[in-house]
N, C-alpha and C positions, 0 to 999 in steps of 0.2 A: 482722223475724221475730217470731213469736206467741210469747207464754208458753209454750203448749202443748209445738210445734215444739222449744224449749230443753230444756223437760224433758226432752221423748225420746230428743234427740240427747244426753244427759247419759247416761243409762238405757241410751241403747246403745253407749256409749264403756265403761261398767264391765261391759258380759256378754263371755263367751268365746264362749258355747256356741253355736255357727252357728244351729239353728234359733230361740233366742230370739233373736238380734243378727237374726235374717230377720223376726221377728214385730213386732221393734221397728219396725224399717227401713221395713213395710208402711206400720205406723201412721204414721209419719212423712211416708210419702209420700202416704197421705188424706188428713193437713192440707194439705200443700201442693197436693195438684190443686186445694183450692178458689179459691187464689190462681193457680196456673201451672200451666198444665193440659199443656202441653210436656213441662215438667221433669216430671210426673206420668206422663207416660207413658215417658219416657226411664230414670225408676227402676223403672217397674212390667218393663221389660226387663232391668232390672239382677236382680231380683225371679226373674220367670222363669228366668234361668241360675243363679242362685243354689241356686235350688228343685230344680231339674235334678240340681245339681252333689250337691246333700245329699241329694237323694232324700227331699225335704218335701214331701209331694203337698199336703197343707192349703195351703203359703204359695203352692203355686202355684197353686191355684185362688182362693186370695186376688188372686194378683198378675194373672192372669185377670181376674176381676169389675173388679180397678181400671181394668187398660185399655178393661175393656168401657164401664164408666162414659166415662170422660176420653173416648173416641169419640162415645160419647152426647154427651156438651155441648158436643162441635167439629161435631154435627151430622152426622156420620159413621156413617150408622145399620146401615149393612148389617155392616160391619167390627166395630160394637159388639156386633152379634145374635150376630156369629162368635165375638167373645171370649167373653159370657157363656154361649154355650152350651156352649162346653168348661170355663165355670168350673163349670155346672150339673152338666157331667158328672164331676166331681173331687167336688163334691158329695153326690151320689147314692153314687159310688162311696167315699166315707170316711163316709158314713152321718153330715154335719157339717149339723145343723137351721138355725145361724145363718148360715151361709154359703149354703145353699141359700134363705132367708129374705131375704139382703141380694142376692142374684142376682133373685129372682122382682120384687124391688121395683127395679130397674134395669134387668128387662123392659119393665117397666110405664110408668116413663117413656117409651121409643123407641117404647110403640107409642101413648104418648098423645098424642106430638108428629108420630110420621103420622096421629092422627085416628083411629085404630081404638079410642074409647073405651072399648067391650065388653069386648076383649082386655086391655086398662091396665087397667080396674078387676077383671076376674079375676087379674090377677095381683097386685097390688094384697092383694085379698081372702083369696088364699092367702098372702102373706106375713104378711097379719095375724095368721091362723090358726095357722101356725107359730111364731112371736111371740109370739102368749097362750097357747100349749104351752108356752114356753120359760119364758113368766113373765118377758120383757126388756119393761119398762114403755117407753124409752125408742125400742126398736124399733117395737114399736106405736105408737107416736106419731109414728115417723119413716112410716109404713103409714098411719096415720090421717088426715094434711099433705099426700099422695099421694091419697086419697080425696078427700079437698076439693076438689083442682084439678082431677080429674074434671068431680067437681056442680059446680064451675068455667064447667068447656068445656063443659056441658051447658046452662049457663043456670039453673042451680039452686043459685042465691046465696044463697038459709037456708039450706039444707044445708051450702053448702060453709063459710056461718061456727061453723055448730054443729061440723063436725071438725076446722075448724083453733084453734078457742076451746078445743076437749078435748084439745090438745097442749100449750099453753103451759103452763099447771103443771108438766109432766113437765121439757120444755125447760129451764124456769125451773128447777125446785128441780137438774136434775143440774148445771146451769149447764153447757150446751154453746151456746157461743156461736154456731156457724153455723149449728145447726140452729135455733135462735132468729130466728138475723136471717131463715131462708127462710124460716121460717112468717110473720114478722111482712110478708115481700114481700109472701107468699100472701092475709095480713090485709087487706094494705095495696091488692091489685086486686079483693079480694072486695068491700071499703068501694068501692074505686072503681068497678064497676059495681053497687053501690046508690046512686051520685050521693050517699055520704056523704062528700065531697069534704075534709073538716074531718079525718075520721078518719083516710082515705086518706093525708091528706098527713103525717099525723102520724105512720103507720108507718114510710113510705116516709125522712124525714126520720132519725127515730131510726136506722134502717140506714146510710145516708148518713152521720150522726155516726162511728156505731160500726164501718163496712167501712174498710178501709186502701183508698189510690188506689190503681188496677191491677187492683186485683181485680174478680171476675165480680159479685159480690153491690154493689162501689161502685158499678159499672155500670150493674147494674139498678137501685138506687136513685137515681142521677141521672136514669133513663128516667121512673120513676115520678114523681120528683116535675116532671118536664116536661109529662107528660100531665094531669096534675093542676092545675097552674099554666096549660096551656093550657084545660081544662073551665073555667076561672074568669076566663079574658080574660086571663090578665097575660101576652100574648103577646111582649114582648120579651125578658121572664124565662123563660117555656118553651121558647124557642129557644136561647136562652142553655145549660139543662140538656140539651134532647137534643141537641146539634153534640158538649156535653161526652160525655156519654153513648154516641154515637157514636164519637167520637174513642179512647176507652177500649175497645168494643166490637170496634172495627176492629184494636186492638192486640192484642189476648184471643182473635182469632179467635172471637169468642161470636156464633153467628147468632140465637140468639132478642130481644139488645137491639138485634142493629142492623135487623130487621123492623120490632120495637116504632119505633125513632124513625125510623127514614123515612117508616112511618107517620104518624106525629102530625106529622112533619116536613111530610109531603104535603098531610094536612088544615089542619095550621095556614097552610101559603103557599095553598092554595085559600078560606079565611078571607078570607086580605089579598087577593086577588085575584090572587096568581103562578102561573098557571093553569099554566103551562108547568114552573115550577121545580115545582109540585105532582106534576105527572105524572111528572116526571123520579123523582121521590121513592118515588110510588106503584110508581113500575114495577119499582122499587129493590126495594122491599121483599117483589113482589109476585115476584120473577125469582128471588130468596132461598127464599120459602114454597115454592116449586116445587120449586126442586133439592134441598133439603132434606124434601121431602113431607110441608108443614107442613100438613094440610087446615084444621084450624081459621086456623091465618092465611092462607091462602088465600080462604077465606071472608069474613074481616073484610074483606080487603084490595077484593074483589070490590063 
């Protein structure tokens, strides 16, 4: 368990007062979806009755936005759309900038991972805009890390290192470790499709140090540095990273790592000549991007 996590749970063993012991409780359970995205949703229901019970519209529109997220990264998109748009509507209706702010930007995800870029970066756009209202330097940069993986998906790799180079500062000086390690993921595919394979591996690596096993982000950085080691031939080492990688992914219910390494899984036995086990792989991955309505890896995968 994180530092973070202990404080909190400290913080909300000495409140009485139900909607702070609710506000705690939220937080508490943000850190954890980044590790357990289950138990992230099983408290975000706890959240909801709670919210009910007191008549806290805010924490329920919080506890909304969480499960709309936790849906988003089980790939669950239609059920995540449903969440946040009642968390949107708690929103509007308590007149709450930050939360309609962290809603727009957990749009924007779901509709960047179906490929509707335009849509993603308007929301995107507006959540920045409310952010530089608010004057929350750190939300903008969490809106800014969102943008990049746009000009990401777009193929427009200076751009996307220009906004995610203008986050870490922020990242850094508040010192929030997770949003750190996702920008330096984000760093670390931006380097790797400019074939700076040195730089890549070294984001990708430092997350891998710093993520605890289990989690979503040790996951993704096992993938990362598979595909990495495979660009560079050490093909018994990058198999080695994505089966692990995989193996973690499969546990975490995370569909976007286990794409990634069927993928690299598929083109590295097409390498060695396992044409068969390749296809098996590609098809893996490629039966994933569908049910999920991943168009951009649908694409790659094609």
């Amino acid at each position: 368990m994180n530092t973070r996590i202990k404080e909190l749970q400290r913080q909300y063993e000495s409140l009485t007062n139900e909607n702070q012991r609710l506000d705690t409780f939220i937080d508490i359970a943000m850190e954890i979806r980044n590790s357990d995205v289950d138990e992230a949703i099983k408290m975000a229901d706890q959240i909801l009755e709670r919210a009910d019970a007191a008549q806290y519209r805010l924490a329920k529109g919080r506890g909304l936005n969480l499960k709309g997220w936790c849906y988003w990264r089980q790939g669950n998109y239609d059920e995540g759309l449903n969440f946040l748009q009642q968390a949107h509507d708690i929103a509007m209706e308590c007149n709450n900038l930050p939360l309609k702010a962290r809603v727009l930007n957990n749009f924007g995800y779901i509709y960047r991972d179906r490929g509707d870029l335009a849509t993603a970066m308007t929301f995107f756009e507006n959540a920045l805009a409310l952010n530089e209202q608010l004057g929350d330097e750190v939300a903008q940069a969490v809106n800014l890390s969102s943008i990049a993986y746009v000009h990401y998906d777009l193929n427009d790799y200076e751009n996307a290192l220009e906004f995610a180079l203008r986050c870490l500062p922020t990242f850094d000086k508040a010192k929030d470790l997770h949003r750190l390690t996702s920008l330096q993921h984000i760093l670390g595919n931006i380097y790797f499709k400019l074939e700076n394979y040195q730089e890549a591996l070294r984001y990708f690596e430092i997350n891998l140090t710093e993520s605890e096993e289990g989690t979503v982000m040790h996951a993704l950085s096992l993938s990362g540095v598979g595909k990495v080691l495979y660009k560079n031939g050490e093909l018994e080492e990058a198999e080695t990273a994505l089966l692990a990688a995989m193996e973690e992914s499969e546990k975490l219910a995370d569909v976007e790592v286990q794409i990634t390494t069927n993928y690299y899984l598929g083109r590295l036995r097409m390498d060695d000549g396992a044409f068969r086990k390749s296809k098996n792989c590609l098809e893996a991955a490629f039966e994933l991007a569908v049910q999920y309505h991943r168009a951009h890896d649908e694409m790659s995968i094609h």
